[in-house]
Backbone atoms as SQL, in Angstrom:
CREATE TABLE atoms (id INTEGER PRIMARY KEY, chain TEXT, resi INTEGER, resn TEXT, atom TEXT, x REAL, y REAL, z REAL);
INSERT INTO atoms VALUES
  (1, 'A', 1, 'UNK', 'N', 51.220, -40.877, 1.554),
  (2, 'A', 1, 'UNK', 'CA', 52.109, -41.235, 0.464),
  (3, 'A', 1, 'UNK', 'C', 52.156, -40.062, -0.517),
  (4, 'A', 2, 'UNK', 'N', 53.610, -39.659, -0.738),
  (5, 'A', 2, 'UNK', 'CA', 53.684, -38.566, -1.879),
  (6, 'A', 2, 'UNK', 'C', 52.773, -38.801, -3.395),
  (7, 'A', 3, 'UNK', 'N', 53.164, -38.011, -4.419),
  (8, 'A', 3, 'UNK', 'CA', 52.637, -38.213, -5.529),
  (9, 'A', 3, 'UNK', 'C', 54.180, -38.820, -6.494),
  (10, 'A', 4, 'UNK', 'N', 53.957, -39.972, -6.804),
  (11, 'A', 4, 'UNK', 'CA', 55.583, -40.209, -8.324),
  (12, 'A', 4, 'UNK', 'C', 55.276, -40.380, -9.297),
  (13, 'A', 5, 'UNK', 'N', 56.396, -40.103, -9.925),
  (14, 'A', 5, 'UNK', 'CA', 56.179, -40.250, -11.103),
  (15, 'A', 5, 'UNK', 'C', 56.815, -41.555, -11.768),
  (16, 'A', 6, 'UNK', 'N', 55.671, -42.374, -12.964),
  (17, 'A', 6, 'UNK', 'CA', 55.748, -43.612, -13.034),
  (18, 'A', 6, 'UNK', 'C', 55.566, -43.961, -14.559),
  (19, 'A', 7, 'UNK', 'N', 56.571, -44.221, -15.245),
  (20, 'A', 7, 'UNK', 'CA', 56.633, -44.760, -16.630),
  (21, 'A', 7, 'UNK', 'C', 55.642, -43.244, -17.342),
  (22, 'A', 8, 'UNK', 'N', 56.418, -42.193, -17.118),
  (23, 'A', 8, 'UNK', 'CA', 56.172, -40.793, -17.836),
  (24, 'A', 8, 'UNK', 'C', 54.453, -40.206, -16.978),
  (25, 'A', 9, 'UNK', 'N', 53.969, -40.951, -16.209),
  (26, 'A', 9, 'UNK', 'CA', 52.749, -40.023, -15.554),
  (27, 'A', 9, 'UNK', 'C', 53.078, -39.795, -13.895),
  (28, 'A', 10, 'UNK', 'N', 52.230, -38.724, -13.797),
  (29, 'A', 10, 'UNK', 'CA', 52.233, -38.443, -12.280),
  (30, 'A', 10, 'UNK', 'C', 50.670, -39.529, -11.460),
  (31, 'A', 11, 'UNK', 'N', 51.605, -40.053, -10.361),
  (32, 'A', 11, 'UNK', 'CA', 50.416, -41.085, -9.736),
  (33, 'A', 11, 'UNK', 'C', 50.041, -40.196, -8.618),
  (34, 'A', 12, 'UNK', 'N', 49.377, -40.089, -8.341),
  (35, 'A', 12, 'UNK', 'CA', 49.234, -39.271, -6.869),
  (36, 'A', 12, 'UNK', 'C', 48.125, -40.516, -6.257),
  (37, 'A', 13, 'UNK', 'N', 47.683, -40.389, -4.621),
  (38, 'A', 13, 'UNK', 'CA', 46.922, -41.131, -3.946),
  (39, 'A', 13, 'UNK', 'C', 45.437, -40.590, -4.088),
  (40, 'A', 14, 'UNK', 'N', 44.809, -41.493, -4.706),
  (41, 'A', 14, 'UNK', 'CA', 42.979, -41.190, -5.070),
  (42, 'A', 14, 'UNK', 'C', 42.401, -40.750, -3.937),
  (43, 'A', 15, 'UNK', 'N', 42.717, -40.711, -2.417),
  (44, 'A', 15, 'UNK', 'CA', 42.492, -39.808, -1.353),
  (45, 'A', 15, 'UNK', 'C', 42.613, -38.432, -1.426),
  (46, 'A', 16, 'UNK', 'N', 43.936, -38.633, -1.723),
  (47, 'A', 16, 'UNK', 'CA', 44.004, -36.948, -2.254),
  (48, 'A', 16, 'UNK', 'C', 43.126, -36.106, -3.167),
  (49, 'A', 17, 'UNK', 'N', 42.388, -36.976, -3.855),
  (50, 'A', 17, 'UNK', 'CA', 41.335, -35.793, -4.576),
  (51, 'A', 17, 'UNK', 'C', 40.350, -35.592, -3.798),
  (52, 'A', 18, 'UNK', 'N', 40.091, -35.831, -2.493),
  (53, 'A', 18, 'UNK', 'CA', 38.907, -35.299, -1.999),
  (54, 'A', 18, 'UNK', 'C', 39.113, -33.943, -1.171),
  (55, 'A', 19, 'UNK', 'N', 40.674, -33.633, -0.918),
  (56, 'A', 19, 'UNK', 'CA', 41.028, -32.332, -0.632),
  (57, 'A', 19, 'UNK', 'C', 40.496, -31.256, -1.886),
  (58, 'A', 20, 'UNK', 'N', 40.299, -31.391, -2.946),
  (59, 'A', 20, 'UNK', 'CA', 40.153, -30.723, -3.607),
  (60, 'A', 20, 'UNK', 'C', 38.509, -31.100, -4.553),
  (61, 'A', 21, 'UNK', 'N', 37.915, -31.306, -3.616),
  (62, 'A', 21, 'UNK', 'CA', 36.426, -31.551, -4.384),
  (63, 'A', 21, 'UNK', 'C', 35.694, -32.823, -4.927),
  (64, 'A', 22, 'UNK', 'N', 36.882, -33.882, -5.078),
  (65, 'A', 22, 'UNK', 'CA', 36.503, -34.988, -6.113),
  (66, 'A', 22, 'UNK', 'C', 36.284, -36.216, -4.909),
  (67, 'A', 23, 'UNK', 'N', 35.443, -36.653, -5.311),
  (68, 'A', 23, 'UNK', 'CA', 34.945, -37.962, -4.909),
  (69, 'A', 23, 'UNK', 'C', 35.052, -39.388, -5.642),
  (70, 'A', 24, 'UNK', 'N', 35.096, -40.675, -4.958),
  (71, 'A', 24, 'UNK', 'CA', 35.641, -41.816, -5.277),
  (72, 'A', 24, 'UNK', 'C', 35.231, -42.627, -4.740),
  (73, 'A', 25, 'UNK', 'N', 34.892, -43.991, -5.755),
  (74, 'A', 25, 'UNK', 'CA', 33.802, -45.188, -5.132),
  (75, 'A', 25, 'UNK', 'C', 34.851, -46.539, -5.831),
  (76, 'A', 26, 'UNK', 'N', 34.719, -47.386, -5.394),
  (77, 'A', 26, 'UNK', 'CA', 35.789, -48.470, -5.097),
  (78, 'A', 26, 'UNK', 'C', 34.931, -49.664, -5.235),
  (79, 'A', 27, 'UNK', 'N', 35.011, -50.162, -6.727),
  (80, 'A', 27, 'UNK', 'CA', 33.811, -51.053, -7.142),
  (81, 'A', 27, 'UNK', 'C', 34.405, -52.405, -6.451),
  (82, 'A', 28, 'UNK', 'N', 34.488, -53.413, -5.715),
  (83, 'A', 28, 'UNK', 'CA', 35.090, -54.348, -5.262),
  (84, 'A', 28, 'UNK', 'C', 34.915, -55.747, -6.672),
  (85, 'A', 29, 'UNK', 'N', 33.563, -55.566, -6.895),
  (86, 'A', 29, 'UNK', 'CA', 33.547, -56.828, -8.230),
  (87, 'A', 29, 'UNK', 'C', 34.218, -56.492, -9.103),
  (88, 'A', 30, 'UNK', 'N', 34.157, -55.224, -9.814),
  (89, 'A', 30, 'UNK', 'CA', 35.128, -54.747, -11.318),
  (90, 'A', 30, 'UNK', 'C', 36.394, -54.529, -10.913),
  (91, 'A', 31, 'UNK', 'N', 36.649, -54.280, -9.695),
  (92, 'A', 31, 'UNK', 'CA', 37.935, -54.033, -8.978),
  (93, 'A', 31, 'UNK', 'C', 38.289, -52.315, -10.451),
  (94, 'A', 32, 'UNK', 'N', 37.224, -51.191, -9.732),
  (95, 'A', 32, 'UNK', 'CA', 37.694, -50.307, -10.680),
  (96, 'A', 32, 'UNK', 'C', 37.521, -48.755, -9.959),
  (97, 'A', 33, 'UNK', 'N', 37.528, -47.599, -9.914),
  (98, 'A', 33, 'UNK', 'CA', 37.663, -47.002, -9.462),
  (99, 'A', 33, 'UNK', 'C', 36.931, -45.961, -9.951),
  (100, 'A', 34, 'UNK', 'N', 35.888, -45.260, -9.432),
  (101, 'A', 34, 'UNK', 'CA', 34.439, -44.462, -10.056),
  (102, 'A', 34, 'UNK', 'C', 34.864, -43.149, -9.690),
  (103, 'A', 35, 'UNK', 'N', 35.151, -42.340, -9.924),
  (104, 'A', 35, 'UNK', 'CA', 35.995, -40.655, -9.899),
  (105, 'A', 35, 'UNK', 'C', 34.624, -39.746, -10.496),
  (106, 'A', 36, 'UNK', 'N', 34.002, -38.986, -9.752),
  (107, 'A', 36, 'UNK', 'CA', 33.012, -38.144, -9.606),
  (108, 'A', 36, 'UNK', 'C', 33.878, -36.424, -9.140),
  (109, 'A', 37, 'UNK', 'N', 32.652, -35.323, -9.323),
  (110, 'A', 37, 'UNK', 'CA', 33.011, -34.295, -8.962),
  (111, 'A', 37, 'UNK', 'C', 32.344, -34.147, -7.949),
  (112, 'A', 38, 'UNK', 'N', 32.186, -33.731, -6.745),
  (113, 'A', 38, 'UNK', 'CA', 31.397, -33.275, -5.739),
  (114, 'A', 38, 'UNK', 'C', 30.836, -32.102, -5.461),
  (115, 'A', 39, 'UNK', 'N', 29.357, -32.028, -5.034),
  (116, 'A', 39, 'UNK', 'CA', 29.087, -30.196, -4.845),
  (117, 'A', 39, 'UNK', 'C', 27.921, -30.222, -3.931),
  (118, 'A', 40, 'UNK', 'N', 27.572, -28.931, -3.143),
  (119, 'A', 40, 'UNK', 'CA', 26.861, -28.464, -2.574),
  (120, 'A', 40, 'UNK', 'C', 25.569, -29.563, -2.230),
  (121, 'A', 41, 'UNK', 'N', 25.038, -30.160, -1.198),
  (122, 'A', 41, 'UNK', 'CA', 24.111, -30.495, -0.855),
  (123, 'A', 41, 'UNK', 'C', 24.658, -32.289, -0.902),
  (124, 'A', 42, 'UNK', 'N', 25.342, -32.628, -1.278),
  (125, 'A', 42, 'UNK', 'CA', 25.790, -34.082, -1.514),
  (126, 'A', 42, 'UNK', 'C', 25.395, -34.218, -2.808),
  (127, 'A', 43, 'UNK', 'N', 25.397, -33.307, -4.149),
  (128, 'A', 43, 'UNK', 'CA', 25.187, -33.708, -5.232),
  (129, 'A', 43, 'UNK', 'C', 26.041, -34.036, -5.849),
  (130, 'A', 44, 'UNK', 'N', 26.198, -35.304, -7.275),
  (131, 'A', 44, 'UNK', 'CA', 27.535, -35.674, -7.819),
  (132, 'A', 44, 'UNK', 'C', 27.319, -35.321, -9.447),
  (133, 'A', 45, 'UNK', 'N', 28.021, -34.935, -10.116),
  (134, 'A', 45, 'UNK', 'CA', 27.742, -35.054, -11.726),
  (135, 'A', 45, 'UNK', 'C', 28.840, -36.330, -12.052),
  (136, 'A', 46, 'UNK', 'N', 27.989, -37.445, -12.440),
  (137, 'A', 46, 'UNK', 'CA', 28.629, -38.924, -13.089),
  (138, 'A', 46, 'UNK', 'C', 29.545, -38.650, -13.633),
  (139, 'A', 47, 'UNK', 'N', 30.871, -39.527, -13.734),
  (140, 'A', 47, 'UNK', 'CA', 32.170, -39.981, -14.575),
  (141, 'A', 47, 'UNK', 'C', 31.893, -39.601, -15.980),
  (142, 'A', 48, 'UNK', 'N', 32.596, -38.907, -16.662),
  (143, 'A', 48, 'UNK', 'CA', 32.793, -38.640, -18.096),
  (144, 'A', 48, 'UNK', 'C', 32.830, -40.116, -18.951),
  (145, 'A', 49, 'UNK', 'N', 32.328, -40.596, -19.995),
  (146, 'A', 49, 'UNK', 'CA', 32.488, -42.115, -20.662),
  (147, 'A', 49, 'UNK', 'C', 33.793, -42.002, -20.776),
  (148, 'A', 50, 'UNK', 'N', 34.592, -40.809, -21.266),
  (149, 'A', 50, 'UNK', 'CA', 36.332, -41.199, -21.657),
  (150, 'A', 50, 'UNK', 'C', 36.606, -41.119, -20.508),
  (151, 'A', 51, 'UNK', 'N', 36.436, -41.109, -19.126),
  (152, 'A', 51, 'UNK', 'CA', 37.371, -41.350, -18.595),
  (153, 'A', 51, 'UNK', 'C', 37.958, -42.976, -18.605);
């Protein structure tokens, strides 16, 4: 699925950030979406609070 644009933002598919480094966990109870950076060895540095 492309990336659109939707009530003034760009949506792109949360798959797509793992082409480029970022990692993603898919809370099923909060129904929420955990966006990490990924690096060397399987290490993660945690979600920013503003995000």
């Amino acid at each position: 699925m492309p990336a659109i644009s939707y009530n003034g933002r760009t949506m792109i598919p949360i798959s797509m950030l793992s082409q480029v480094g970022v990692g993603y966990a898919w809370d099923q109870k909060k129904k929420t979406v955990d966006i990490f950076l990924q690096y060397a060895a399987g290490t993660t540095i945690p979600p920013s609070p503003s995000l």
